[in-house]
C-alpha positions, -999 to 999 in steps of 0.1 A, spaced: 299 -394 599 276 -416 622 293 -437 647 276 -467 653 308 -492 654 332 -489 679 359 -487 653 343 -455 644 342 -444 681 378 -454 684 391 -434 649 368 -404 664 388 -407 699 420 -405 682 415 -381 660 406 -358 694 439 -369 707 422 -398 730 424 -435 740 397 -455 759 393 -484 779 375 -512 756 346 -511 778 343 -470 778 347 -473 738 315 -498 737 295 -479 761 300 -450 740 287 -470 707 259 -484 723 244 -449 735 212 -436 723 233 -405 709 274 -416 701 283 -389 689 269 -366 719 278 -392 742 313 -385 729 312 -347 733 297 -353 773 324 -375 775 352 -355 762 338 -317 780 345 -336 815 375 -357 810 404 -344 836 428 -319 819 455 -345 827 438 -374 817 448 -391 777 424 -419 785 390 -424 788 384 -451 811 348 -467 817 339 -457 848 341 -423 839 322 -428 807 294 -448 825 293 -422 851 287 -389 822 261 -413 806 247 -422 837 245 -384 846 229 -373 816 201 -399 815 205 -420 845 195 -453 826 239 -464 827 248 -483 854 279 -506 861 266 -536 857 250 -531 829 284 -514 814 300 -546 823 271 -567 809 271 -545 777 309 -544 770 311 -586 767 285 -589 743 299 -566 721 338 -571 726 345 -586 693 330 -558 676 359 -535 692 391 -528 668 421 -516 686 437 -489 667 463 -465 671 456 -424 681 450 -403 647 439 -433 625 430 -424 588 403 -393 587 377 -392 567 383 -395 528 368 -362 525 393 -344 553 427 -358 540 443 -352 507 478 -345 495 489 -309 480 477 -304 444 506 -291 420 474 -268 403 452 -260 432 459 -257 470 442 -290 486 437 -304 517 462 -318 539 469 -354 543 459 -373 578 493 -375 598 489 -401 621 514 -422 651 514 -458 652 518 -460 690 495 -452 717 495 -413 730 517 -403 757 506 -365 756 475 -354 744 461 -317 732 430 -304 744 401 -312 724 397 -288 697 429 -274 702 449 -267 671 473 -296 657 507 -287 659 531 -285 626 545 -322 620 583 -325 624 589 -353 603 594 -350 564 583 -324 542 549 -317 518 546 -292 487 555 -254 503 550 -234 472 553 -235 431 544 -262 413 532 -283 444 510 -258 459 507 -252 495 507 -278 524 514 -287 556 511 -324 569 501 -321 605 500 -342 633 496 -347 673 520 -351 693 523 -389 700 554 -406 709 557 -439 728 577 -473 731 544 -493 741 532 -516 712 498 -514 695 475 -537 706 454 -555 680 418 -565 689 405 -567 656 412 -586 626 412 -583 591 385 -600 565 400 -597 528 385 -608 495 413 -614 474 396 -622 444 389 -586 442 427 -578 441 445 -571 403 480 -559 398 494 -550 367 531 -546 359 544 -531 327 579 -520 320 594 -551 339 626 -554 320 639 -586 340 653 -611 313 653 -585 286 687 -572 286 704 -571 258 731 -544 259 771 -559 257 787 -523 262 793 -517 225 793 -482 209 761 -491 189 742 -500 221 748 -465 233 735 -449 200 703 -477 204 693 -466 235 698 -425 229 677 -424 196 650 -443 213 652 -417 243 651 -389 216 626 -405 194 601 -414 222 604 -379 237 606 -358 206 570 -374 199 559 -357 229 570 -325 217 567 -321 179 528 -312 184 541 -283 200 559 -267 176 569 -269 143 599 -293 136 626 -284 119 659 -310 117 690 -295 125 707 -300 86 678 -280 73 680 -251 94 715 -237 73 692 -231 40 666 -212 57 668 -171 53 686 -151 83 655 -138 102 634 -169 100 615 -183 128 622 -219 134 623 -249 159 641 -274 170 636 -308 192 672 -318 203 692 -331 231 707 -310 251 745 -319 240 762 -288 265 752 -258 281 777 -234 290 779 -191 296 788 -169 270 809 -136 284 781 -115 286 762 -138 306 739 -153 279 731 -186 278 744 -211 249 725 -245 248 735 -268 220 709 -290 208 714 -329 188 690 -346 175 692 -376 151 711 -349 115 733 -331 137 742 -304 166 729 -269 166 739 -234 184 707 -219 204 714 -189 226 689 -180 253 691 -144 262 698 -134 301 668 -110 305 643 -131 280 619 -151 311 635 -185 291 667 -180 311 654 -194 345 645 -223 326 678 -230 321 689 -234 355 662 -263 355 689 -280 321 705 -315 328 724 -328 301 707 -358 278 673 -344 282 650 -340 256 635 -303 253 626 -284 225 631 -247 216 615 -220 187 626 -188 180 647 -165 152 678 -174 130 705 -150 132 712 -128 100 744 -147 93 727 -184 95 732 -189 60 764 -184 59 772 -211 80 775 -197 114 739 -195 124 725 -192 161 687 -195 169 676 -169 189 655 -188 215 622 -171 230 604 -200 240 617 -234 259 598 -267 264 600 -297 279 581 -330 275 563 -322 305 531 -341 319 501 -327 309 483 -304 333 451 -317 321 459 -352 332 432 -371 353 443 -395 379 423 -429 375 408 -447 411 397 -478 420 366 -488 420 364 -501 455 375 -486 489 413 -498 487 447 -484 502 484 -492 497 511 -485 518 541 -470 498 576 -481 517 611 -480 506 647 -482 519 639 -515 550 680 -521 549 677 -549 570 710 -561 580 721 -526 592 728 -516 631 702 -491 628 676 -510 612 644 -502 628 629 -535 634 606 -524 664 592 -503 640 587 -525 612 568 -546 639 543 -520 648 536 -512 613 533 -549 603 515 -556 637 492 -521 627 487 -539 594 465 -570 610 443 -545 625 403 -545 613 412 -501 610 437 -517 586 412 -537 569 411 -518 535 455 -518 530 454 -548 505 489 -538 490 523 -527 498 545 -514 473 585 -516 484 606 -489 461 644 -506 463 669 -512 496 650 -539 510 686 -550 526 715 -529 534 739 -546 514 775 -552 516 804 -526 505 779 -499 493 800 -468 511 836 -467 526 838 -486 563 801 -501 558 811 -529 572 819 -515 604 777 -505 604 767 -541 597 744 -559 616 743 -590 592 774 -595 573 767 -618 546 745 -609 522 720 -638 514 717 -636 556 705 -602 549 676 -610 524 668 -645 547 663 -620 579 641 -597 553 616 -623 546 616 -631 581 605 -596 588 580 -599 556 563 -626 570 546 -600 596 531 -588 572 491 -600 568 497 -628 542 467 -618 522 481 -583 512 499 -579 476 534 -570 476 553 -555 445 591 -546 453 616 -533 429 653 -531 438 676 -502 448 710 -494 449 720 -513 481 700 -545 465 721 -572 452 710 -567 413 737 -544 393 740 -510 401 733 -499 364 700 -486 354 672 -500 345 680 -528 374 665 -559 367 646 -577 393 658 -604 416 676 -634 405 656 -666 411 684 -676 446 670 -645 458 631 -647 449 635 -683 462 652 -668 497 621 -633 499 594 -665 491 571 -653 519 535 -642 501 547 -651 466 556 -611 463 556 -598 426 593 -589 416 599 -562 392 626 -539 376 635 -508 391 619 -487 371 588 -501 363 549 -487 364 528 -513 388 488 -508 381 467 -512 411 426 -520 405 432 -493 377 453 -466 394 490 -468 374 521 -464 400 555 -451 385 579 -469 409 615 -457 413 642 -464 432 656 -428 432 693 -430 423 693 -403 400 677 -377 425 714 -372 440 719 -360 408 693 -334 403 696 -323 436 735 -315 427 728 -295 396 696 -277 400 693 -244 423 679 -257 461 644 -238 447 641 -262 424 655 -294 440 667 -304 475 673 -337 501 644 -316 524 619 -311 498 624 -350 477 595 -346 460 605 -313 441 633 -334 427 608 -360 415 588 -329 402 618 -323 378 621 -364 365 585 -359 353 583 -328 340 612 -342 315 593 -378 316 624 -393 322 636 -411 357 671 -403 350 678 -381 318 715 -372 328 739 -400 312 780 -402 326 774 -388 360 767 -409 396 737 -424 379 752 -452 362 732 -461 335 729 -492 310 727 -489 273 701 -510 264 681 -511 227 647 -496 244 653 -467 270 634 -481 299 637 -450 319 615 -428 298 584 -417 311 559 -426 282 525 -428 296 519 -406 327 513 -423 358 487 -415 386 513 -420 416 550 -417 410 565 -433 444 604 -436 452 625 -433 481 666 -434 478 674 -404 495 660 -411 533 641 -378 534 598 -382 532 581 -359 509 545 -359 492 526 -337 466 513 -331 437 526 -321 400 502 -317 375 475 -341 394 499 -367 400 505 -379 433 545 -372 439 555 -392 475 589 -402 487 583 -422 514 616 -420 535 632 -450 552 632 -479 583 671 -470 592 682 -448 619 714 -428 612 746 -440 602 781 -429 611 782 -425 575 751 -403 572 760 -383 600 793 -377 585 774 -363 550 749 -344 573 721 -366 563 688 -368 589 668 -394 578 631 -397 579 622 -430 596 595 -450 602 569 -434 581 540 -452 559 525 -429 533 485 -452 528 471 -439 498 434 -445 492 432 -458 457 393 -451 452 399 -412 460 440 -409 458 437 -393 495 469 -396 515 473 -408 551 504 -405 567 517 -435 595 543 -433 618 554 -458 636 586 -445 656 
């Protein structure tokens, strides 16, 4: 990549593990060679040293060529200071050296990158070591990764010499699935049936081209021995005493008996079963099924799955979002020095191309969420909370495109799908006229669809699935498990509480490029079936009460995903 800007020199120098003096960075860009200017540079810097500093740059240069001198360093580095972006060590890499894990094929790992200046730097060259901080795709579906980073840790503030220049006439967000105003459910019996035959109706369309259909009132006529299928919901799953497998399936005639057998390869795809979900199943009918106390013999298991031939669409532009959830403002641990550098970060010219931010849900910490939260409570009442918020939104550049949907701590109702703000809130979060949506809802970005979710129901999964297959380290392999059965919370009458409604807004219809929550505190990325999987952690410190459920959160983190190549940068900021 040539270097002629000293935003370029600067990325370069942090990717090495450097900073430099403003005046070192523009004598470097204004050398006949930058980038060998850089090498000299970096081949004689002091083992101890983490900064370049000018007069050692103008004294390689002048060493190599003997045409530097001071005074023309000086002379040099005022005419070009407003050219110089200040930017923080292990800015984004090139497009074509950061990518997140591919659920299909092993990819390239994302940029991991501090939002503070370096306090320790490894040698040039020298191998990154393994980043500490959340967790990427290890194996299965996701592929192989391992986001990486240098070691940079610091309480100094970034330092912004540049400044962002933003066409916002190029900017277009699309929201679909906003369910705000729409609800109609009153708690009745029939609003419960409304809302589970759209799930299975919706769903079942995404399997019958899979197999061959059969309703469950037919299947009694047909001939012991017969192959047949169903599409059902699963209804219960229990054990047999042998250890077989009995999954009873519902769909809009009736309930049938389908046994999956402990050695047949269908029996680990039971351990993956949550109750509500839509799957479908084929095999044989007992001998006895027409006399009324059939069993289908299952050798094959589906669910609605995305497709692995999906392709993600991009923008047609060079444009990046940041992906944040779970602010909790109003807590004691709120990390508002953080949220400062990362705003502050955000005004930066190397932050040029971050036109949006997407917030999944917990934008405040709420009031009498968990037992004793009070006692945790930087901001007691409530509408405080969301007036300190949009004091801390306000950092933020004002030409950037917010979309937030609401979470579980949010003052909205705790039942799912959560409608957006009411208008005393909206009013009180005014600051850059953010879009407010309902949590679920899928937010299009200059073409590229985002599936944003809260992440309520990932407790849940992460409860009944084996740790393989779901756990609080690895977020993103319980997200893994919402889309492969298209729905963002399929089990009904657990700790997901969830609202009958006439339409199931939870489903998964069309499959989205980037599927982004948060919820559990813990930062994950990936890929399943060329979607872009990321939970993007949180901006709170632990709690007394997360300490006392042994949760370690993953703070301060800022997942940028290009949109014009779906590459995945990774900011810290603490």
């Amino acid at each position: 990549m040539p270097l002629e800007t000293p935003a370029r020199i600067v990325n370069e120098l942090a990717q090495r593990g450097y900073n430099a003096d403003r005046e070192a960075v523009t004598l470097l860009a204004n050398a006949d060679d930058p980038p060998r200017a850089i090498e000299r540079a970096l081949d004689a810097v002091p083992d101890d040293a983490i900064k370049l500093s000018a007069d050692h740059v103008a004294s390689v240069l002048a060493e190599s060529d003997g045409r530097h001198d001071r005074s023309t360093a000086a002379a040099t580095a005022g005419d070009s200071a407003t050219e110089t972006t200040a930017t923080e060590p292990g800015g984004p890499a090139n497009p074509t050296e950061t990518g997140a894990t591919s659920a299909d094929t092993t990819g390239p790992n994302p940029s991991v990158s501090s939002g503070t200046n370096p306090t320790t730097s490894p040698e040039s060259g020298a191998a990154v070591p393994p980043e500490t901080g959340g967790s990427a795709d290890a194996a299965g579906a996701g592929g192989s990764a391992t986001a990486t980073e240098t070691d940079r840790r610091t309480t100094t503030e970034p330092v912004a010499t540049g400044e962002r220049s933003i066409d916002t006439s190029l900017q277009e967000v699309e929201i679909d699935g906003d369910m705000t105003g729409q609800s109609t459910g009153t708690g009745e019996y029939s609003d419960f049936v409304a809302v589970f035959r759209d799930r299975y109706e919706r769903l079942s369309r995404q399997l019958r081209g899979r197999i061959n259909h059969r309703p469950t009132n037919t299947l009694s006529s047909m001939a012991g021995g017969s192959e047949a299928a169903i599409v059902g919901m699963v209804s219960d799953i229990r054990s047999t005493a042998s250890g077989h497998w009995l999954v009873e399936l519902e769909d809009t005639n009736g309930v049938y008996p389908c046994l999956v057998m402990k050695d047949r390869d269908t029996a680990e795809q039971v351990d993956e079963l949550l109750h509500d979900e839509v799957i479908a199943v084929e095999g044989t009918l007992s001998d006895d099924n027409s006399d009324g106390d059939g069993i289908l013999f299952v050798d094959d298991l589906y669910f609605p799955e995305i497709p692995r031939t999906h392709q993600p669409s991009t923008a047609d532009r060079e444009v990046s979002a940041a992906l944040v959830s779970d602010v909790h403002v109003g807590s004691q641990e709120f990390m508002a020095d953080a949220w400062t550098r990362f705003a502050d970060w955000l005004h930066t010219e190397e932050a040029e191309r971050v036109e949006y931010l997407l917030l999944a849900g917990d934008m405040v910490e709420g009031v009498g969420v968990y037992p004793d939260q009070d006692e945790e409570l930087d901001v007691v009442d409530i509408y405080d909370q969301y007036r300190e918020f949009s004091e801390f939104l306000k950092e933020v550049p004002g030409d950037m495109e917010i979309v937030m949907i609401p979470g579980n701590h949010d003052a909205v109702r705790l039942a799912e799908p959560q409608p957006g703000f009411d208008e005393e809130l909206r009013d009180i979060m005014s600051a850059h006229d953010c879009r407010i949506t309902s949590n679920p809802s899928t937010v299009t970005v200059e073409g590229v669809s985002v599936l944003m979710y809260h992440g309520v129901s990932l407790d849940e999964v992460i409860a009944e699935l084996p740790d393989e297959k779901a756990n609080y380290d690895e977020p993103h392999k319980a997200m893994y498990q919402l889309l492969k059965k298209r729905h963002v919370a399929p089990q009904f009458g657990g700790h997901t509480r969830l609202a009958p409604e006439e339409r199931d807004y939870l489903v998964i219809e069309e499959t989205p490029d980037v599927f982004h929550a948060g919820h559990v505190h813990k930062f994950g990325y990936g890929k399943y079936h060329n979607v872009l999987t990321i939970n993007s952690g949180c901006w709170q410190a632990q709690t007394a009460f997360q300490e006392s459920v042994n949760i370690d959160p993953d703070c301060a983190m800022a997942p940028i995903v290009d949109l014009d190549t779906l590459d995945l940068t990774i900011r810290k900021f603490a």
